[in-house]
VEXTIDREN-45655 format. One record per residue (C-alpha): residue number from 1; x, y, z. Coordinates in pm, 1 decimal. Last residue first. Example, Ala and Ser with C-alpha at 12.3 -4.5 7.8 and 13.67 -1.06 7.14 Angstrom:
2
2	1367.0	-106.0	714.0
1	1230.0	-450.0	780.0
END
This chain:
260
260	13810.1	-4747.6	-280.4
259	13455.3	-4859.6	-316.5
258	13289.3	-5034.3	6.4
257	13027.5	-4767.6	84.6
256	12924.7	-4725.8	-322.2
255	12823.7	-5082.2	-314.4
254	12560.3	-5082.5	-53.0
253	12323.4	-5411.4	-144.1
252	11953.9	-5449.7	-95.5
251	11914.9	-5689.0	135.4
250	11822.0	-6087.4	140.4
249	12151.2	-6150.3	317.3
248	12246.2	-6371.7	86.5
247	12187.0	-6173.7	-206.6
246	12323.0	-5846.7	16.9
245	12681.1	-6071.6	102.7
244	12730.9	-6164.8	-247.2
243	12728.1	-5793.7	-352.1
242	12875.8	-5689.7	-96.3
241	13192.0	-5887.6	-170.6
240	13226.0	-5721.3	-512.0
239	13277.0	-5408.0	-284.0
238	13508.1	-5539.4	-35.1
237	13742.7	-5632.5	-312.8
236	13914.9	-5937.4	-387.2
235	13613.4	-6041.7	-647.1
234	13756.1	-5758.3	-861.4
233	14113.5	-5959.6	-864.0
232	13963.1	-6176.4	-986.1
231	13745.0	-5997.0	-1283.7
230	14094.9	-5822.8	-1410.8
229	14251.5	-6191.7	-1434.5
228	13884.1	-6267.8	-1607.9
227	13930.5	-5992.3	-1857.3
226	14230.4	-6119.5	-2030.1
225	14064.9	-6411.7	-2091.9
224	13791.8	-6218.0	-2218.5
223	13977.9	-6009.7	-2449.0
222	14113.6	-6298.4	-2594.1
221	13795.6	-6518.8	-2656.4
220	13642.3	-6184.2	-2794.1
219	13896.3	-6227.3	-3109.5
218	13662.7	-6495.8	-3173.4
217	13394.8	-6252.0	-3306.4
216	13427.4	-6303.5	-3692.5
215	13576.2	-6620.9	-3676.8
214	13292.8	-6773.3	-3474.5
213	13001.9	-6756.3	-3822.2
212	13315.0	-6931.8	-4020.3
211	13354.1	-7208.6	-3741.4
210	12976.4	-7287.6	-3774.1
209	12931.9	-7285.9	-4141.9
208	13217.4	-7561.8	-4127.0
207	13011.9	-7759.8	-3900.0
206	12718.2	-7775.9	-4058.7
205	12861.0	-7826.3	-4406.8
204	13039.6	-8140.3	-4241.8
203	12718.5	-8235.2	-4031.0
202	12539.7	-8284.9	-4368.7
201	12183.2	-8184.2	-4289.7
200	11887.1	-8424.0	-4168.2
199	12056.6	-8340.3	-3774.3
198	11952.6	-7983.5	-3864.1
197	11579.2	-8038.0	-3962.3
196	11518.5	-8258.0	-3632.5
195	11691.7	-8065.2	-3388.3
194	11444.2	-7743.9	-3478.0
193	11168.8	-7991.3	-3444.5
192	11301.0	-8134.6	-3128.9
191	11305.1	-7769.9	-2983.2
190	10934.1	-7711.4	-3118.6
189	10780.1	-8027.4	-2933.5
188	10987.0	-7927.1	-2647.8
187	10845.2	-7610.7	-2584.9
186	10490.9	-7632.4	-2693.8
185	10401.3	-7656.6	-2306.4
184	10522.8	-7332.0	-2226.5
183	10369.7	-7121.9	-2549.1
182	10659.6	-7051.2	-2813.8
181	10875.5	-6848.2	-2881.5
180	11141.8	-6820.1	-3173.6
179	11490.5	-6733.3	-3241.1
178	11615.0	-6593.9	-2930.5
177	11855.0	-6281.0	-2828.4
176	11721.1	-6093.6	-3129.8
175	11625.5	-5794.0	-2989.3
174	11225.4	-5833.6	-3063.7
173	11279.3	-6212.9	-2968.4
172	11425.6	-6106.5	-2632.8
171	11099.0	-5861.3	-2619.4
170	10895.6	-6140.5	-2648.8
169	11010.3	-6401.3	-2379.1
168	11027.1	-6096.5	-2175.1
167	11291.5	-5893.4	-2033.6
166	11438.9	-5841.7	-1712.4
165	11644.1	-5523.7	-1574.6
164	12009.2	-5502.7	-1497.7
163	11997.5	-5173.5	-1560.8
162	12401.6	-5135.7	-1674.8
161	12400.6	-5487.9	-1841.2
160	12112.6	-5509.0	-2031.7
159	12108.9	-5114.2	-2155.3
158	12468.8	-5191.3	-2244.2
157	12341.6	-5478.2	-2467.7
156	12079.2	-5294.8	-2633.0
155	12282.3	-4988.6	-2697.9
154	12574.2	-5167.4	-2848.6
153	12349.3	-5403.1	-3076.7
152	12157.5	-5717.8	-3008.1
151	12377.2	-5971.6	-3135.7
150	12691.3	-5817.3	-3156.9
149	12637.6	-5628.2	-2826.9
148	12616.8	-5976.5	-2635.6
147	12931.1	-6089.3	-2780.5
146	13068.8	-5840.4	-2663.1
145	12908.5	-5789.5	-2304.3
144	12911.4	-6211.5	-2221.8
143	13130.4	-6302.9	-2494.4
142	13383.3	-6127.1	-2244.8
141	13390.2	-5926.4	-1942.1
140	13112.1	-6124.9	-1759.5
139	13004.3	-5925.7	-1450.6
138	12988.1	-5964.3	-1071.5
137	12907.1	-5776.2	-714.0
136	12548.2	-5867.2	-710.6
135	12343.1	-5585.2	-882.0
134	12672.4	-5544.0	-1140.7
133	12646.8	-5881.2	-1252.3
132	12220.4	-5940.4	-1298.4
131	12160.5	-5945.6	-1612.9
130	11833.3	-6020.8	-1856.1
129	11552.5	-6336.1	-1998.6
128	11287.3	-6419.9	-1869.6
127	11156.5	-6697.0	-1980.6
126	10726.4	-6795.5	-1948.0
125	10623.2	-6782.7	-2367.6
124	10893.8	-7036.2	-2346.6
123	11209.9	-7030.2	-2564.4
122	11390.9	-7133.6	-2822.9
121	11756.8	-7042.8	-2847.0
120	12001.4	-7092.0	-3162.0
119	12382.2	-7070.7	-3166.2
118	12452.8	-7072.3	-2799.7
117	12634.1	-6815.2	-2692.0
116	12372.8	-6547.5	-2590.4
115	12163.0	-6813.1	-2427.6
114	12474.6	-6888.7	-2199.7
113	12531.5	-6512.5	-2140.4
112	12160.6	-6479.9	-2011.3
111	12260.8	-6766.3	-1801.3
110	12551.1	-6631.2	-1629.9
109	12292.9	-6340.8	-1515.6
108	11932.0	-6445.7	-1529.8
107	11790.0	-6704.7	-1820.9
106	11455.1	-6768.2	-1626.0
105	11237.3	-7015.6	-1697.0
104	11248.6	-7309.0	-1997.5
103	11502.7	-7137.5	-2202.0
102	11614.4	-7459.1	-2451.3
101	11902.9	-7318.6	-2575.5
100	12032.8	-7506.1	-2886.1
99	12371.9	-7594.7	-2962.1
98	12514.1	-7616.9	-3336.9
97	12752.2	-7909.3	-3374.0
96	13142.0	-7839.9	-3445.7
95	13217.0	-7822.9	-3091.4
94	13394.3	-7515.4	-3045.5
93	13160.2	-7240.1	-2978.0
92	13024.9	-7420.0	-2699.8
91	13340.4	-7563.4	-2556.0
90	13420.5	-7203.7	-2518.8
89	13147.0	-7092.0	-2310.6
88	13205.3	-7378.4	-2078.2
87	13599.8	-7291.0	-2027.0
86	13482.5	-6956.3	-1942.7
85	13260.9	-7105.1	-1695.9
84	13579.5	-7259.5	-1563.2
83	13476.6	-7142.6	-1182.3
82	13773.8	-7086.4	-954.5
81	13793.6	-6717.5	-1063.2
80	14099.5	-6791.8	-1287.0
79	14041.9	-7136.5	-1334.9
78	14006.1	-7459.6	-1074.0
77	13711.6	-7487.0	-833.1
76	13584.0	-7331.9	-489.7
75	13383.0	-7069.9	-631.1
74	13594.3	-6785.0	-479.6
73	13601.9	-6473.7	-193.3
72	13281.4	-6660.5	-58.8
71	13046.5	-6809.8	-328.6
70	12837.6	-7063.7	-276.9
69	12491.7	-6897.0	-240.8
68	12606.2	-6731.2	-509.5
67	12557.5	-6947.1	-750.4
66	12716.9	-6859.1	-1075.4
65	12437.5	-6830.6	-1355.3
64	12068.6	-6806.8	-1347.0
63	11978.9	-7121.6	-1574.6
62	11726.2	-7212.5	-1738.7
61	11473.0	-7171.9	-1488.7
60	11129.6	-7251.1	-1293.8
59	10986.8	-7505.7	-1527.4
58	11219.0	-7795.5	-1392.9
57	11556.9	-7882.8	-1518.6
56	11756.5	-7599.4	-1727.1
55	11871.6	-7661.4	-2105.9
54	12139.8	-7720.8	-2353.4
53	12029.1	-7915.3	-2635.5
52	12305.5	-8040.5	-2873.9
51	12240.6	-8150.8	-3243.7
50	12407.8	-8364.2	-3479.3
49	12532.8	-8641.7	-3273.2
48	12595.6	-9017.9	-3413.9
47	12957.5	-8853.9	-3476.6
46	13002.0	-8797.7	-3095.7
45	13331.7	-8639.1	-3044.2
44	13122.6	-8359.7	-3022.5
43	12877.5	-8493.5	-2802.7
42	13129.9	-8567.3	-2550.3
41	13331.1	-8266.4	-2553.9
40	12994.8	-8092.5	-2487.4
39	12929.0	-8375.2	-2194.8
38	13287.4	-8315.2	-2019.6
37	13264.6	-7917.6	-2046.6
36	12895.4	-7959.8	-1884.0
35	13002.0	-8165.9	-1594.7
34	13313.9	-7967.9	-1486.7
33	13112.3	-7651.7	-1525.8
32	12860.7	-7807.0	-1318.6
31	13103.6	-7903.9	-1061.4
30	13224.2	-7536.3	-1016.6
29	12912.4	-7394.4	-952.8
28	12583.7	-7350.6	-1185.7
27	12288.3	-7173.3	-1110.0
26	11968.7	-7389.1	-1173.6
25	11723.0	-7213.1	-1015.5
24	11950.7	-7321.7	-711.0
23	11668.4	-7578.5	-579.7
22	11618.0	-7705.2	-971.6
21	11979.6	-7784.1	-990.9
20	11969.8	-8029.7	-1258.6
19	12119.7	-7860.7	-1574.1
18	12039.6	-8031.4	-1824.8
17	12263.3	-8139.2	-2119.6
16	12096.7	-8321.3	-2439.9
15	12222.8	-8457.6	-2741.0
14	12028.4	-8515.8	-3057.7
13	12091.5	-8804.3	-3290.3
12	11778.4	-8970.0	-3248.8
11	11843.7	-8981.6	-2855.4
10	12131.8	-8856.0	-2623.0
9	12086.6	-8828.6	-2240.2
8	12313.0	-8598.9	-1981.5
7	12165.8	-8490.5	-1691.8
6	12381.9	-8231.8	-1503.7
5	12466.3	-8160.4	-1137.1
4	12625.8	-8489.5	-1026.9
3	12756.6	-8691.4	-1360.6
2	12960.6	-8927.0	-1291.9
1	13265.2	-8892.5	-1553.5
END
């Protein structure tokens, strides 16, 4: 594959996937999910890889999810909701190699749920981390609220999702939604240091601590892809459609009008 939205570079037995859309704040669309499936399958297949990095280009963000400035009754691309982000968030758990978030900027919406996935996150003393579904017409009805609860606990998470407010660097370690911080320019010296002491491990014991940590939530996999039929037909509706419109629009959205 020819990489368009993603960079894609492997070195010292780490492997890492960049999302290049600095202009979007790195929001994803179709393509990117294409991209990013391709390059996790890749680095699992990979036995030279012990480590994936998934991370945002530029300073500005991580990643801030679907990108709505594309999105007009669809994404344009195959799956349920023509985006196979949950396709993305599966290859994640799958691959038998631990993947890192590198949070660089902000981790807003799709990406909050990307950090949540990953099995470790690092990130600048800049991130900010938080939703932003329900603001803009949208939500992630799978690892992205259940997932989300397991790891910072039912009140946390719907707190997250029903505000839709930002948090900190330091109040996402507080909850538990990263492992560390770290000041901006520190960032990548401490992500290859993480990388370092795993990729010195046996990838077998690695990998088999891995699937037993997913077993425990992978009945969210389900529920989520039962979700996302329930999530299109959502994005039918006049109100999910003012969401997109108001972001686009630059106004503050008038859900409440458009609910039947």
């Amino acid at each position: 594959m020819e990489y368009q939205d993603i960079l894609y570079t492997k070195q010292d037995g780490i492997a890492t996937i960049m999302i290049n859309r600095p202009a979007q704040y790195n929001a994803f669309r179709a393509q990117t999910c294409e991209e990013m499936i391709h390059a996790l399958k890749d680095a699992d297949f990979d036995r030279s890889i012990g480590v994936v990095v998934l991370t945002g280009a530029g300073d500005k963000a991580f990643c801030t999810g679907g990108d709505q400035g594309t999105q007009d009754g669809g994404y344009g691309g195959r799956g349920t909701i023509g985006l196979p982000i949950e396709e993305v968030q599966s290859a994640i758990r799958d691959i038998a190699k631990p993947v890192i978030a590198r949070v660089n900027g902000y981790a807003i919406g799709g990406g909050n749920v990307l950090v949540t996935i990953c099995d470790l996150a690092i990130a600048s003393d800049k991130a900010q981390l938080g939703q932003a579904g329900p603001r803009v017409g949208s939500v992630d009805p799978g690892f992205g609220t259940a997932l989300l609860a397991r790891v910072v606990g039912e009140k946390k998470a719907r707190e997250i999702w029903y505000l839709c407010r930002r948090y900190t660097a330091q109040e996402a370690l507080a909850m538990g939604l990263v492992n560390a911080v770290v000041p901006h320019d520190q960032l990548d010296a401490e992500v290859k240091k993480w990388c370092d002491e795993i990729v010195e491990k046996s990838p077998t014991a690695i990998a088999l601590a891995k699937k037993s940590f997913n077993v425990d939530t992978e009945m969210i996999r389900g529920m989520g892809g039962l979700a996302m039929h329930a999530l299109k037909l959502y994005y039918e509706t006049a109100e999910s459609a003012e969401g997109g419109n108001a972001f686009r629009e630059k106004r503050k959205p008038e859900f409440r009008k458009h609910q039947k």
